[in-house]
C-alpha positions as CSV (number, residue, x, y, z in Angstrom):
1,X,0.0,0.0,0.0
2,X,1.3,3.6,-0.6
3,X,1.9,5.8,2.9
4,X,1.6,9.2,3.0
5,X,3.6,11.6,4.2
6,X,3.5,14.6,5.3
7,X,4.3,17.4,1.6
8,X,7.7,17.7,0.7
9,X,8.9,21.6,1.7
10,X,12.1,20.9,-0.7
11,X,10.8,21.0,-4.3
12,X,9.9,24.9,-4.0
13,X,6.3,25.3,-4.4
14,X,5.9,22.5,-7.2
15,X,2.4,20.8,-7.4
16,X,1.0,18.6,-4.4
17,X,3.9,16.6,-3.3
18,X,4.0,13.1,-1.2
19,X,6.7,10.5,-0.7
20,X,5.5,7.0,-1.8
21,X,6.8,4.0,0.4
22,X,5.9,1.5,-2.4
23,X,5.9,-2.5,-2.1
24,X,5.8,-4.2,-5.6
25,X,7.4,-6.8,-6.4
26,X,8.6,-7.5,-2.4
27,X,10.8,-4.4,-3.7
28,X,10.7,-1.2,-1.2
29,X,11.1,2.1,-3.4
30,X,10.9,5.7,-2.1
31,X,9.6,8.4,-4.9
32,X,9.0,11.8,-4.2
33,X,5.3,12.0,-6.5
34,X,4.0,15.6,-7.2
35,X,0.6,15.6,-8.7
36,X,-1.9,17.7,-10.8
37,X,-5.4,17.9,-11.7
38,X,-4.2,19.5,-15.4
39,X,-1.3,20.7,-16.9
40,X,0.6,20.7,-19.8
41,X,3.0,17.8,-20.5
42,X,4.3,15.8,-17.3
43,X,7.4,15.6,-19.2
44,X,8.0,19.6,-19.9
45,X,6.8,19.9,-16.0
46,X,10.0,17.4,-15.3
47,X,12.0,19.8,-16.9
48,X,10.9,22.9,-15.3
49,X,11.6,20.9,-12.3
50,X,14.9,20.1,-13.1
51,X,15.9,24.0,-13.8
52,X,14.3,25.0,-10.7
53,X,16.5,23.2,-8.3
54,X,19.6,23.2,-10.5
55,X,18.7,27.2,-10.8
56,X,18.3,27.8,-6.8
57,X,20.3,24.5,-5.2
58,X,22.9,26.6,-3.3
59,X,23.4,25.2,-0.3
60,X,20.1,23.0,-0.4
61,X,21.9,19.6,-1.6
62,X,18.6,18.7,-3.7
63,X,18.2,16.6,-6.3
64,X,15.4,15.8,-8.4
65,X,16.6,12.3,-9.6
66,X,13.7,9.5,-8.0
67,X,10.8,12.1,-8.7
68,X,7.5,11.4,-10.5
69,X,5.3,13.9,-11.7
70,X,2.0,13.0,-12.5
71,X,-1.1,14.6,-13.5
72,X,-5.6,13.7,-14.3
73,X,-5.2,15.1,-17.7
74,X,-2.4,16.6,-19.8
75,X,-3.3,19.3,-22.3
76,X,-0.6,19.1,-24.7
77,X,1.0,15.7,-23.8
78,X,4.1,14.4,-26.1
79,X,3.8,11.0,-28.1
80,X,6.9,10.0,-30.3
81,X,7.5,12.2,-33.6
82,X,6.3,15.5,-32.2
83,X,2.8,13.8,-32.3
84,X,0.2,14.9,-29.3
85,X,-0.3,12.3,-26.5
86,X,-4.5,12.0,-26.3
87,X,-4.5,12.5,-22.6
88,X,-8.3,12.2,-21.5
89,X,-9.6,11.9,-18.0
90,X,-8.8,8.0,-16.4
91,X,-5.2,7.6,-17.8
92,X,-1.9,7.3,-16.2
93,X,0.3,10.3,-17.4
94,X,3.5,10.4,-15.4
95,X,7.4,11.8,-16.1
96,X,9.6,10.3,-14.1
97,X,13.1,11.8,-13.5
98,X,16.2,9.6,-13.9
99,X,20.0,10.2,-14.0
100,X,21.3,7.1,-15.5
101,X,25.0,6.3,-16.1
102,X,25.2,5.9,-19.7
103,X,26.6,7.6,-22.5
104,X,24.2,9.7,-24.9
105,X,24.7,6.5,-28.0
106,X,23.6,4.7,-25.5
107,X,20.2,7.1,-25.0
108,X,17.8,4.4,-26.7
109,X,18.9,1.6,-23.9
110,X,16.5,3.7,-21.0
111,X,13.2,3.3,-22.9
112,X,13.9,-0.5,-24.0
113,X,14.7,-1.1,-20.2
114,X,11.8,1.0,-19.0
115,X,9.6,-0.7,-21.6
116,X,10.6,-4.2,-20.6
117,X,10.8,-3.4,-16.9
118,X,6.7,-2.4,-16.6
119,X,5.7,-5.1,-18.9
120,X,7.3,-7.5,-16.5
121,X,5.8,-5.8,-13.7
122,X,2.3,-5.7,-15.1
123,X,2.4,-8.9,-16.1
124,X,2.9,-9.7,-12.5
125,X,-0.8,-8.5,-11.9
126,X,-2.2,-10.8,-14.6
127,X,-2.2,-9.0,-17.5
128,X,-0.6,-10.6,-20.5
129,X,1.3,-7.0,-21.5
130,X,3.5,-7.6,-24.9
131,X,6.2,-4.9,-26.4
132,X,5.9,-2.9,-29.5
133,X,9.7,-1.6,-30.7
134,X,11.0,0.8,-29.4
135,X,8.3,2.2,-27.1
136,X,4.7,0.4,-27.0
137,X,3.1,-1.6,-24.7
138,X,0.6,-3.6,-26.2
139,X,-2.2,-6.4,-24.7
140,X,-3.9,-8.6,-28.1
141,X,-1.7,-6.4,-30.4
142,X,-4.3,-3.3,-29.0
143,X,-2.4,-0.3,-27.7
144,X,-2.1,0.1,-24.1
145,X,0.7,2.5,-23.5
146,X,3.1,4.1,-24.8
147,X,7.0,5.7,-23.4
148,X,8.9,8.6,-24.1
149,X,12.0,9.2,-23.1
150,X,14.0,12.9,-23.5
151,X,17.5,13.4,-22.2
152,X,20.0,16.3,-21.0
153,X,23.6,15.6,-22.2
154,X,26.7,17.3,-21.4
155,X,30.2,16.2,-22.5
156,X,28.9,12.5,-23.8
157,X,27.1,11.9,-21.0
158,X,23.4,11.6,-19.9
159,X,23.0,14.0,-17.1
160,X,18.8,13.7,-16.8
161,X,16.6,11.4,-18.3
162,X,13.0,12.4,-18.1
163,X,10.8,9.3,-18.9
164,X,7.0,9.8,-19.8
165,X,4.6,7.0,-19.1
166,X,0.9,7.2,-20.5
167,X,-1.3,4.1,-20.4
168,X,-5.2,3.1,-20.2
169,X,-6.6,3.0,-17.2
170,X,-10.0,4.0,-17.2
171,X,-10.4,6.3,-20.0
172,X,-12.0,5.9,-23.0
173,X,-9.9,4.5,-25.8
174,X,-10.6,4.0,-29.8
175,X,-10.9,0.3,-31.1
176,X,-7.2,0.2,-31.6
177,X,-6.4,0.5,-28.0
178,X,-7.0,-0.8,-24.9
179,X,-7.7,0.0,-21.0
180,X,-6.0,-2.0,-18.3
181,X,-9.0,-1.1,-15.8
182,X,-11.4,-3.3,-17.9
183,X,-9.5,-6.4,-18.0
184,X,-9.2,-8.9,-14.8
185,X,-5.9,-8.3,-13.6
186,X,-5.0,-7.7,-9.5
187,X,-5.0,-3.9,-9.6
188,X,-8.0,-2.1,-8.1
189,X,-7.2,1.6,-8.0
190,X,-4.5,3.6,-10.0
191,X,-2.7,4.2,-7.1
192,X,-1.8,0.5,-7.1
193,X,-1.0,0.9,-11.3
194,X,1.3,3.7,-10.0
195,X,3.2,1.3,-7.8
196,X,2.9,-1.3,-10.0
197,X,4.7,1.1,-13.2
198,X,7.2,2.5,-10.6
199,X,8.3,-0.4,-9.5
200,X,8.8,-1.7,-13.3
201,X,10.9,1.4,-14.5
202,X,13.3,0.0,-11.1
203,X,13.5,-3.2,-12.3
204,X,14.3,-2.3,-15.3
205,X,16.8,0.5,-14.8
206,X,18.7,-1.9,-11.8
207,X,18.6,-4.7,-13.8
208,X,20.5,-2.7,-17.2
209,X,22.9,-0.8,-14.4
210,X,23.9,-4.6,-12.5
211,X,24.1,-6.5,-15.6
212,X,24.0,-4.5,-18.7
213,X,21.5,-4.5,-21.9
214,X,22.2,-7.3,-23.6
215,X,20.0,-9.8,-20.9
216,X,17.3,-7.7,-20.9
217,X,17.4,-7.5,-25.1
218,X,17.2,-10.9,-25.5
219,X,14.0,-11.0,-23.0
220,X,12.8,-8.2,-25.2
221,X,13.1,-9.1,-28.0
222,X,10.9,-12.7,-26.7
223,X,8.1,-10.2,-25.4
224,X,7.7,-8.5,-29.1
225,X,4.2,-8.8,-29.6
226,X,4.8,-9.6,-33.4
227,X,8.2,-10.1,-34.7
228,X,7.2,-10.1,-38.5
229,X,7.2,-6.7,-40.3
230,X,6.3,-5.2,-43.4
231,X,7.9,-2.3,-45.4
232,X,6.4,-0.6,-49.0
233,X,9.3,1.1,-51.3
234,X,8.7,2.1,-54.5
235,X,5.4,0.5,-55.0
236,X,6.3,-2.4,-53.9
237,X,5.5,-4.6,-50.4
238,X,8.2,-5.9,-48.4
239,X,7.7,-8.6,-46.2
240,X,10.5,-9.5,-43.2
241,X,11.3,-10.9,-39.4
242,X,13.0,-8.9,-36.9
243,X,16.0,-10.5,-35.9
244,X,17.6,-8.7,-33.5
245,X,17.7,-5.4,-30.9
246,X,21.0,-3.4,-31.0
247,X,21.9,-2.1,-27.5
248,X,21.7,1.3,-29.1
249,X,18.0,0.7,-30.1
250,X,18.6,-0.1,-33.9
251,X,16.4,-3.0,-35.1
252,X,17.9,-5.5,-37.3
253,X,15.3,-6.8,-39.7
254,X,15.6,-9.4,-42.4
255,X,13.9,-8.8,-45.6
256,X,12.7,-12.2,-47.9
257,X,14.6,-12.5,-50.7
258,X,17.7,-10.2,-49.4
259,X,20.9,-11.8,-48.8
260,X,22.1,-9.0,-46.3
261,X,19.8,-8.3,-42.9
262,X,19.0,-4.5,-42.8
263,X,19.8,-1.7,-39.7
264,X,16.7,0.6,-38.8
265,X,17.0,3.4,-36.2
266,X,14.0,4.3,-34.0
267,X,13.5,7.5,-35.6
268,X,13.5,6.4,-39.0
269,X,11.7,3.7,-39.0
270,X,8.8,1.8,-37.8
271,X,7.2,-1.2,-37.3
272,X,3.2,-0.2,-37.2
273,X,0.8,-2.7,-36.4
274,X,-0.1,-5.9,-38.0
């Protein structure tokens, strides 16, 4: 169960704060959560966040590394390629604020941990929670969620991560998608879903810092919800298997009737839905 405690004086005037003791997993995190009724994007409040503290940290010691933002409805919420995250009233919309120790070619490795970290953790309720590359969750190839990671870097390195989480809860979703309220899994309230996806994005981050991406790729790559994947060019239908993950997030695809497996990045390419 999440206990609350008394609100956080640190985070200068940001939102309603509480520290969540959370139990997932027999795993025991502490997040500082600061909620909204509205706002923008969780991920753009993240950042303001960050410049706050960074801007006034004197003598404070703060950090904002282990925080969660989360809000009832975003009003301009981010989705991957600029595109607007539909954020309506019954959804999980959270940013959560990492500082991971990884290289900036090594960016894409957060969101494929993340991914695979809640998936596992959901799972754990009863739901049967699949991956899309590089950022989808999906449950009967329906959309449940999605992930979207932005980082800081500075000389190479990642400095902050801020990683935005939306999935179905209770709202109303198209055909396409689906909610994770309506389906019989353990979870009651979204307070529980919260736990649940915090203590997913731990997994998942530990796991990558203790033993490195590779593992977790090769579980990845098992929880794809549909490994095959088509492609038109010039007027013409492609049809291929995805072969591999590259720990930089390239997927390695091979094409019928090609002798020589072909490299896509996440940005260029993607896999849609079958």
């Amino acid at each position: 169960m999440i206990r609350r405690a008394k609100p956080a004086e640190s985070y200068l005037g940001f939102g309603m704060h509480k520290l969540f003791n959370l139990r997932s997993l027999g795993v025991l995190l502490n997040y500082q959560i600061i909620r909204y009724e509205e706002i923008d994007s969780t991920n753009n409040e993240a950042w303001r966040l960050i410049d706050c503290i960074e801007s006034q940290n004197l003598n404070l010691n703060l950090t904002p590394c282990g925080t969660a933002i989360i809000a009832k409805r975003q009003s301009n919420g981010k989705g991957q390629r600029g595109n607007v995250w539909q954020s309506a009233l019954g959804g999980l919309f959270m940013s959560v604020i990492l500082q991971p120790n990884l290289v900036a070619v090594d960016a894409h490795q957060i969101t494929l941990c993340t991914a695979w970290g809640i998936a596992k953790a959901l799972n754990e309720t009863g739901a049967n929670v699949k991956l899309k590359w590089v950022n989808d969750l999906l449950i009967d190839r329906r959309k449940l969620g999605g992930i979207l990671t932005e980082t800081r870097i500075e000389s190479g390195q990642i400095r902050y991560a801020v990683v935005g989480i939306g999935i179905n809860w209770t709202n109303k979703v198209p055909e396409s998608a689906i909610a994770l309220g309506e389906l019989p899994t353990s979870l009651s309230s979204m307070d529980e879903l919260i736990e649940v996806v915090l203590s997913g994005i731990d997994l998942g981050q530990t796991r990558c810092d203790r033993e490195g991406i590779l593992g977790i790729l090769a579980e990845y790559l098992e929880m794809l919800s549909d490994k095959n994947v088509r492609k038109t060019i010039d007027g013409r239908e492609l049809q291929g298997q995805i072969i591999d993950i590259r720990p930089t997030g390239e997927l390695v695809v091979r094409w019928e009737g090609s002798s020589q497996d072909a490299i896509y990045q996440p940005q260029n390419f993607s896999v849609g839905y079958q």
